[in-house]
C-alpha positions as CSV (number, residue, x, y, z in Angstrom):
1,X,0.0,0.0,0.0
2,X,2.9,2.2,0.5
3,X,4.6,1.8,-2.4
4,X,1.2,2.3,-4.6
5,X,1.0,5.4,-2.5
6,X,4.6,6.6,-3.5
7,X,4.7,5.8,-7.2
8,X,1.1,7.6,-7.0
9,X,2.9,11.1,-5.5
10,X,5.7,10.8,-8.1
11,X,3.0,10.5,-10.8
12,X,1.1,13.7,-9.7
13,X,4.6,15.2,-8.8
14,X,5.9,14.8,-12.4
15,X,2.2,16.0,-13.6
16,X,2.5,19.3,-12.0
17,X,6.1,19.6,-13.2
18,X,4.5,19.1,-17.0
19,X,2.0,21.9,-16.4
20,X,4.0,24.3,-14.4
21,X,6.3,24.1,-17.9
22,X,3.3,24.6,-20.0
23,X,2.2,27.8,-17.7
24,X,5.5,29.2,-17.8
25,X,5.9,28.8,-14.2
26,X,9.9,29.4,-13.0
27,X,11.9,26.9,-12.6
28,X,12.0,25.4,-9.1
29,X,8.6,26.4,-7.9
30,X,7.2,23.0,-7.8
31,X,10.4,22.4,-5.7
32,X,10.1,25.2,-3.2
33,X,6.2,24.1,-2.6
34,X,7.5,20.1,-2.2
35,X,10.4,22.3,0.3
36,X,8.0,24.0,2.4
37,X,5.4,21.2,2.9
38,X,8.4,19.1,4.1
39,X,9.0,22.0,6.6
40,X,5.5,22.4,7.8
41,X,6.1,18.4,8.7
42,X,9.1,18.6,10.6
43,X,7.6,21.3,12.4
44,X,4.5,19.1,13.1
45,X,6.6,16.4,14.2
46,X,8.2,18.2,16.6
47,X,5.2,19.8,18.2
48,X,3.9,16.0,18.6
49,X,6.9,15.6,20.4
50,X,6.8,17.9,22.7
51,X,3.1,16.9,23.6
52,X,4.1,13.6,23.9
53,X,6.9,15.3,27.0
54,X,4.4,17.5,28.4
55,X,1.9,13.9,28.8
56,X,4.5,12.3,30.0
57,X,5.9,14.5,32.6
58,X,2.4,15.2,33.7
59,X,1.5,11.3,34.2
60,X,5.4,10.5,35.8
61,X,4.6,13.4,38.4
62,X,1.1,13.0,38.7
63,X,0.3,16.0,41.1
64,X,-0.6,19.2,40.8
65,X,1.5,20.7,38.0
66,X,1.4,24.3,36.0
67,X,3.1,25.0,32.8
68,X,5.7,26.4,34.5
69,X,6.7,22.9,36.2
70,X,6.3,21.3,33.5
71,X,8.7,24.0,31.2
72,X,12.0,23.5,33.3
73,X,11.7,19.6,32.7
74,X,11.5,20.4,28.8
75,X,14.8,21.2,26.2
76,X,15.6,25.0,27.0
77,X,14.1,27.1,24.1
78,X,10.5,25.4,24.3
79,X,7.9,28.3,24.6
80,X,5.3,28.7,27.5
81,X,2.9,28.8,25.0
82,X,3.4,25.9,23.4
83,X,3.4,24.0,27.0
84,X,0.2,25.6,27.8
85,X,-1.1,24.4,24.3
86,X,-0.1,20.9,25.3
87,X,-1.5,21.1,28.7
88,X,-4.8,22.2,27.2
89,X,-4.9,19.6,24.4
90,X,-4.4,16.7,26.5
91,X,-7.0,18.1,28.8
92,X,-10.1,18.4,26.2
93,X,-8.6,14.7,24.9
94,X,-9.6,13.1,28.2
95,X,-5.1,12.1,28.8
96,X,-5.0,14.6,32.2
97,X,-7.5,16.3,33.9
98,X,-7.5,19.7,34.6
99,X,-7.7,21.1,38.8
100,X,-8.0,24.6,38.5
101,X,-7.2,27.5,35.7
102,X,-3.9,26.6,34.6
103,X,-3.1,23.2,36.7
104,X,-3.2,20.2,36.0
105,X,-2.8,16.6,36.7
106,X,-2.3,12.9,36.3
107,X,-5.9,11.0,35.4
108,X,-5.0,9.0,38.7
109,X,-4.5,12.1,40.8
110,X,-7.2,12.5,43.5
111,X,-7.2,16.0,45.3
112,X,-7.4,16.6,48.9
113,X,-10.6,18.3,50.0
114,X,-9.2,21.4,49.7
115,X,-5.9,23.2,48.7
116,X,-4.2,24.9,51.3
117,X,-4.1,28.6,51.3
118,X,-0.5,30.1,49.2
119,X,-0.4,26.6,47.4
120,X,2.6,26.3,45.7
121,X,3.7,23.3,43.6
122,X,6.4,21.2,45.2
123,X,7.9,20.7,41.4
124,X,8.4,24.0,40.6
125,X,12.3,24.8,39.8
126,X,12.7,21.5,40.5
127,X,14.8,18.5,38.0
């Protein structure tokens, strides 16, 4: 099935080469589209990756956590946002459930009756 797939791509890939001639597109275009759709997956791949982290620190910790604990267990250079994102997603997909605005925890996590007052996550700057 993969292989039908692959010889189907390089027939519709060699078809748009054909017309791009007979449009007079520039040479290369058809390249730099096939270029940037190759970057738009490596950039996919890596944000799947990074969810995959944020789940996984989540569910290895399985308390209270905010994106902040869960961003200094992450490669320096990941964005907030992109935690946050994570967070979120697993959240609506039923993988962690959400406490309170912006923390989160391990499905398996059951909270005591109440929070004490000044709360303050026992990961945070934490390794």
């Amino acid at each position: 099935m993969i292989h039908s797939a692959q010889a189907d791509l390089a027939y519709w890939v060699s078809m748009r080469r054909r017309l791009g001639i007979v449009a007079g597109e520039p040479a290369g275009a058809l390249e730099k589209v096939l270029h940037g759709i190759g970057q738009v997956a490596q950039e996919m791949a890596v944000a799947m990756s990074i969810q995959a982290q944020v789940e996984a620190i989540v569910k290895e910790l399985v308390g209270p956590l905010t994106a902040n604990d869960v961003l200094v267990r992450l490669a320096q250079g990941t964005k907030r946002e992109t935690v946050n994102y994570a967070l979120w997603k697993a959240e609506q997909e039923g993988r962690i459930k959400k406490l309170s605005q912006g923390v989160y925890a391990a499905l398996e996590y059951e909270p005591p009756a109440a929070l004490p007052p000044g709360f303050v996550s026992p990961h945070v700057g934490s390794k």
